[in-house]
C-alpha positions in Angstrom: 162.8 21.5 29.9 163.7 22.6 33.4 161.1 22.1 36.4 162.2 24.7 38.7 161.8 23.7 42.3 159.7 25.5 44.7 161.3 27.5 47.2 160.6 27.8 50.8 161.9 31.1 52.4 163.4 30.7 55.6 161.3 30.6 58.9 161.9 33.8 61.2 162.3 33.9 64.6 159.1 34.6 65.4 157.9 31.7 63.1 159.5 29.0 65.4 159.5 31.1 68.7 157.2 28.9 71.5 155.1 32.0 72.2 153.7 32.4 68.7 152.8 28.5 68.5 148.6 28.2 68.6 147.8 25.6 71.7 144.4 24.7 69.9 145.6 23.6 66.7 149.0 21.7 68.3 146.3 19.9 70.1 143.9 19.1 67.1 146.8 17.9 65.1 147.3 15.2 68.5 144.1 14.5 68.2 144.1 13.6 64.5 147.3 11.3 65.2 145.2 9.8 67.8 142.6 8.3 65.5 144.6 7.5 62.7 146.8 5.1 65.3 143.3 3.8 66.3 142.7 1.2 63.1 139.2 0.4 64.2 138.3 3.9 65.8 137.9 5.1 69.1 135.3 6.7 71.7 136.2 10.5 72.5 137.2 9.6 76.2 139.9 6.7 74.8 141.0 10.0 72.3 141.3 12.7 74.8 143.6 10.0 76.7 145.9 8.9 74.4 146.3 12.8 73.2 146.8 13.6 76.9 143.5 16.2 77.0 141.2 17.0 79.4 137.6 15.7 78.3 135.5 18.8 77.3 138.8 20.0 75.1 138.6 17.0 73.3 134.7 16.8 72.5 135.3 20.3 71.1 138.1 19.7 69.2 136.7 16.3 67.9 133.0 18.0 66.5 135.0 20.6 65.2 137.4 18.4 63.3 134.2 16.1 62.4 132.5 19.5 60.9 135.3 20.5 58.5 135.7 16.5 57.4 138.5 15.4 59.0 136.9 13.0 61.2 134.0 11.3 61.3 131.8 9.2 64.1 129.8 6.4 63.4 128.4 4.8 66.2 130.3 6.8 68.5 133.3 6.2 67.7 135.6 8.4 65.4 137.4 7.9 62.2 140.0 10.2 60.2 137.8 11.6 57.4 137.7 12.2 53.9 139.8 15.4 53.7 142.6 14.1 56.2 142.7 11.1 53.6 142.7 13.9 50.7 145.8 14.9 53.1 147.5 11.5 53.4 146.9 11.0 49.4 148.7 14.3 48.7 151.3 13.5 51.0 152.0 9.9 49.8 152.5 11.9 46.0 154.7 14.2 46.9 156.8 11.4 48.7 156.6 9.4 45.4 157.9 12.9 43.4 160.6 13.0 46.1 162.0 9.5 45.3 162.2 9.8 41.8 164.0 13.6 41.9 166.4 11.5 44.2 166.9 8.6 41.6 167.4 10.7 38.9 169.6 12.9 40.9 171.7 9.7 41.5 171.7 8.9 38.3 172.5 12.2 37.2 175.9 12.1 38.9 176.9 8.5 38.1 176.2 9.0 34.2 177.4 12.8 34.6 174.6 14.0 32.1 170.7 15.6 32.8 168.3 13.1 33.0 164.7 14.0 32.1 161.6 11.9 33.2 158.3 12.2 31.2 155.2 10.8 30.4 152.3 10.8 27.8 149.2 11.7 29.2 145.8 13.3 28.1 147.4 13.8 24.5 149.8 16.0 25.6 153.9 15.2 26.2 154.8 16.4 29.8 158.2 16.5 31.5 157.7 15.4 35.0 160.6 15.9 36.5 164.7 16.5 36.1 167.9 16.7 37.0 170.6 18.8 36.0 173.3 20.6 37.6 175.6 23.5 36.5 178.2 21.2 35.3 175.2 19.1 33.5 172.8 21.6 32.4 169.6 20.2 31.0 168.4 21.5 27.6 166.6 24.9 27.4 163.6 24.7 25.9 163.4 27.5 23.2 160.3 26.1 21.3 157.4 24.6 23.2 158.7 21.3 24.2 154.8 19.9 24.2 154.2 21.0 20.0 158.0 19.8 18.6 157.8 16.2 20.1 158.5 15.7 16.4 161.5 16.8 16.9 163.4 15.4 20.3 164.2 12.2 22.0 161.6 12.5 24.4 158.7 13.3 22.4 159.8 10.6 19.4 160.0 8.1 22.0 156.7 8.9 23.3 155.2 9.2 20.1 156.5 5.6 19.2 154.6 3.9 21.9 151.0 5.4 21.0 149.1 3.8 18.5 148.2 4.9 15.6 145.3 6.4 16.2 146.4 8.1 19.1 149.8 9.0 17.1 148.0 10.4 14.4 145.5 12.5 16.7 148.7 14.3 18.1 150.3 15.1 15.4 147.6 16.4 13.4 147.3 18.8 16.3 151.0 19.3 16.6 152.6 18.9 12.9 155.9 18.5 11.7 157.9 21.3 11.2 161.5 22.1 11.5 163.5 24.2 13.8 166.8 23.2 13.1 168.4 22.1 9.4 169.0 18.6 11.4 165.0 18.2 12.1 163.2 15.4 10.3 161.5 17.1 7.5 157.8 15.5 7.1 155.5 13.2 8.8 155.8 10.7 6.6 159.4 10.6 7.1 159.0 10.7 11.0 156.4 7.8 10.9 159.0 5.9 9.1 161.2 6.1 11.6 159.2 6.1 14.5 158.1 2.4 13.1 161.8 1.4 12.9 162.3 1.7 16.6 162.9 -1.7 18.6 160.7 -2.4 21.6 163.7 -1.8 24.0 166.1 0.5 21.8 167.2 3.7 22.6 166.5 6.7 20.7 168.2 8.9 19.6 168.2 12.3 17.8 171.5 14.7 17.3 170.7 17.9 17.2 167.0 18.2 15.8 165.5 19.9 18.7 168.6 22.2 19.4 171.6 23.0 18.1 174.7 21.4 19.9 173.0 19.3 21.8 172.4 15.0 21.5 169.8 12.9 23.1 168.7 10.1 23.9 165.2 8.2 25.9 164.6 5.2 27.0 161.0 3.5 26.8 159.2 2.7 29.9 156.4 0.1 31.0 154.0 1.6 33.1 150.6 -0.4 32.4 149.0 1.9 29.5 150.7 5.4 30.1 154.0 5.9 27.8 156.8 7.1 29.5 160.8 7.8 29.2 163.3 8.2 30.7 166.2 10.2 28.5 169.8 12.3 28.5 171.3 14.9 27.2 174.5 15.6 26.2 176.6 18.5 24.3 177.5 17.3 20.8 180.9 16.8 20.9 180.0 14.7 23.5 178.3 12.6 21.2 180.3 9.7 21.3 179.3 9.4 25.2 175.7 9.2 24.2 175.0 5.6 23.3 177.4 4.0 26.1 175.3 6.4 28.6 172.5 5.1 27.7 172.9 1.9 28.0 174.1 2.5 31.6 170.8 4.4 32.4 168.8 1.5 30.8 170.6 -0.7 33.1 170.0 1.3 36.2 166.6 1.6 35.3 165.8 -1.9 34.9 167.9 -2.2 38.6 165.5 -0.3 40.3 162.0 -0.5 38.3 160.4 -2.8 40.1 160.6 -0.5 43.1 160.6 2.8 41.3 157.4 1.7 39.0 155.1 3.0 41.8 157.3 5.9 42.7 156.7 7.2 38.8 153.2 6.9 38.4 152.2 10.2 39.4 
């Protein structure tokens, strides 16, 4: 269950040193900043002004940057194009990842347990992000979190928000089975249970997906996707469990309003 975080190897010296910086892209990238603070676009002379470049640099720079799609003229005036937009979207995601790895990560450390974000989507149970520390670690996944959904808070709380239909489909591709002596035994029985869950209750499974470990997950409303929120906890911990989740269901419903956006990625 752990989303390891990319790692970015430190810049050298001759990375950041001012002779190795390239003039013409510093002052393409000018340029583009240039029309995207002009709303209503803006003639190549009014560009190559407010970028501080001599006219002819400009015109170059702006058919080159309206060649590859990151501008565009109509009437002669330009416009940021379709791939710096591609840009802007892909920037605007990974600035909605970054605030919900930072909520969690608050969480985290007020609750003092992992907390696991996740989502049903395509037919498939992913984990979208989590955060752990070495004091907190987050459960290993030993058998392929995406087929034993069956089997841990996460997936059962997923599972209990699809219909039936769409419940069924998944498990016929992903049956019951059980990895521990503590997993619920057939799919009749999980149904059952799955039913039983209140619109807004916790739920929770001790020790089913691994040994020694609790857990609990927290339904969430984001228009028609499932999704959780859950913790983990060692099992003499277990007493914690219930109490913690309550507190995460009351952070949660602190900050969804704001955070709804931030998680639909």
């Amino acid at each position: 269950m752990r989303v390891p975080s990319p790692k970015r190897p430190p810049a050298s010296a001759a990375e950041t040193h001012p002779t190795t910086l390239i003039g013409s892209v510093q002052r393409a990238m000018r340029l583009l900043e240039a029309v995207a603070a002009r709303q209503h676009g803006a003639p190549a002379k009014q560009l190559a002004r407010d970028a501080g470049l001599a006219l002819p640099t400009a015109y170059h720079l702006l058919r080159t940057l309206t060649h590859e799609g990151y501008l565009h003229r109509d009437k002669g005036l330009f416009f940021l194009g379709e791939a710096a937009e591609r840009l802007s979207s892909s920037g605007a995601q990974q600035k909605r990842r970054s605030t919900v790895s930072d909520v969690l990560a608050h969480w985290r450390d007020i609750i003092g347990a992992p907390v696991y974000y996740a989502v049903y989507r395509e037919g498939e149970i992913e984990v979208m992000c989590v955060a752990d520390s070495p004091g907190n670690p987050a459960v290993e996944e030993w058998a392929d979190f995406r087929e034993t959904g069956h089997a841990h808070a996460v997936g059962q709380c997923l599972l209990s928000q699809l219909g039936e239909e769409a419940r069924s489909d998944h498990l016929d591709r992903y049956p019951v089975q059980a990895i521990t002596p503590y997993t619920v035994r057939d799919e009749q029985a999980l149904s059952w249970r799955l039913n039983r869950i209140g619109r807004m209750e916790p739920v929770v499974e001790r020790q089913e997906y691994a040994l020694g470990t609790v857990c609990a997950a927290l339904p969430l409303t984001l228009g028609t996707t499932a999704a959780t929120m859950a913790i983990s906890l060692p099992s003499h911990q277990s007493d914690r469990l219930l109490p913690a989740a309550r507190q995460l269901q009351d952070e949660i419903g602190r900050l969804l309003g704001t955070l709804a956006l931030s998680i639909s990625i």
